[in-house]
Short mmCIF file of the C-alpha atoms (twelve columns), coordinates in Angstrom:
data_MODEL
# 
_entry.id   MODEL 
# 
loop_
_atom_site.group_PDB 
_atom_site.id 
_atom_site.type_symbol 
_atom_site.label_atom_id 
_atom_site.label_alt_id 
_atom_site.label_comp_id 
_atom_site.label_asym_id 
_atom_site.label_seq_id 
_atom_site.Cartn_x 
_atom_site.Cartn_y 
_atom_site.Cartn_z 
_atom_site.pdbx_PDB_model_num 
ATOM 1  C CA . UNK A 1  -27.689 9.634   24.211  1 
ATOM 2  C CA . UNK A 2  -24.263 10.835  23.195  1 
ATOM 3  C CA . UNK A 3  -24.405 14.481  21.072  1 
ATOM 4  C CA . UNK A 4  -22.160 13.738  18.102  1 
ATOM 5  C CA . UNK A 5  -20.406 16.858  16.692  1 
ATOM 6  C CA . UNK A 6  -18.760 15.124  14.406  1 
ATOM 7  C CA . UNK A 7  -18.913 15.677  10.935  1 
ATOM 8  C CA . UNK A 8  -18.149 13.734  7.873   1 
ATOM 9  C CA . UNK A 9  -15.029 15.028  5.499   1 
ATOM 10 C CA . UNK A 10 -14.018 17.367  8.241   1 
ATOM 11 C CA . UNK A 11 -10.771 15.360  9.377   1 
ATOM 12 C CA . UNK A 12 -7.257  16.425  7.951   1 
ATOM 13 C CA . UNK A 13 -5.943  12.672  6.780   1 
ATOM 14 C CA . UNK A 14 -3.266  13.708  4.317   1 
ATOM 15 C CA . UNK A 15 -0.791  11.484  6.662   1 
ATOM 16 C CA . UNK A 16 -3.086  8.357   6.547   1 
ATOM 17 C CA . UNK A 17 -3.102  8.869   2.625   1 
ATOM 18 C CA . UNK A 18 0.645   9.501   2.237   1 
ATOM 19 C CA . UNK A 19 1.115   6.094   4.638   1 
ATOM 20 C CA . UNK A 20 -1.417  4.627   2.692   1 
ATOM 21 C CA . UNK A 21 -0.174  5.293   -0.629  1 
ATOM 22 C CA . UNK A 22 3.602   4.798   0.304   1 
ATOM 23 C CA . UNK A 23 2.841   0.890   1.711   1 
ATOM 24 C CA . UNK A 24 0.576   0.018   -1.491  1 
ATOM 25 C CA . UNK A 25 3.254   1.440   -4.095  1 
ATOM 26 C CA . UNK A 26 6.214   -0.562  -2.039  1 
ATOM 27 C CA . UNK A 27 3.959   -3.667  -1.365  1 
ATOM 28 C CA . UNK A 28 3.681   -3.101  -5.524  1 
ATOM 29 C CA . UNK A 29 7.508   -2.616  -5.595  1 
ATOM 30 C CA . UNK A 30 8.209   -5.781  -3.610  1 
ATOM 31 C CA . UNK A 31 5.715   -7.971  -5.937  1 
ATOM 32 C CA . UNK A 32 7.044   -6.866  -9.032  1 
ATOM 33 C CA . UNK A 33 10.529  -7.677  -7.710  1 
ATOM 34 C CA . UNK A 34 9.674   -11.387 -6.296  1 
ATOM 35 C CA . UNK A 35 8.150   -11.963 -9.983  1 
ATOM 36 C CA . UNK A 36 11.265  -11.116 -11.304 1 
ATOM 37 C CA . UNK A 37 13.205  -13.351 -9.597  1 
ATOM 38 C CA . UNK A 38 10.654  -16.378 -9.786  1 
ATOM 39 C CA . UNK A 39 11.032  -15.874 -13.775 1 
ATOM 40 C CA . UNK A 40 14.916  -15.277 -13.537 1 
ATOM 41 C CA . UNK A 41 14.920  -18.589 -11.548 1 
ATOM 42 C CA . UNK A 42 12.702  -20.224 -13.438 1 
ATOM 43 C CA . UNK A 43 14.256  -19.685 -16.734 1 
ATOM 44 C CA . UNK A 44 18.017  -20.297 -15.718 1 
ATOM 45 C CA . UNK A 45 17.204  -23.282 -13.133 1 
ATOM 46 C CA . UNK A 46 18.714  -26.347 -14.192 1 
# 
């Protein structure tokens, strides 16, 4: 069998985490905004 030398917590993933956090707070960003304009439309639609 394969020797694993691997061990948990070890790996530096402060990239992953930036990416990570940078996608959720523009997918947030994004959502918020399309709300917006779904209540902007709503309310002035005529």
């Amino acid at each position: 069998m394969a020797e694993h030398d691997h061990k948990h917590g070890d790996m530096d993933i402060t990239t992953q985490e930036d990416t990570f956090n940078g996608f959720i707070r523009w997918s947030v960003r994004i959502a918020l905004f399309s709300i917006g304009v779904v209540i902007f439309l709503a309310l002035f639609a005529r």
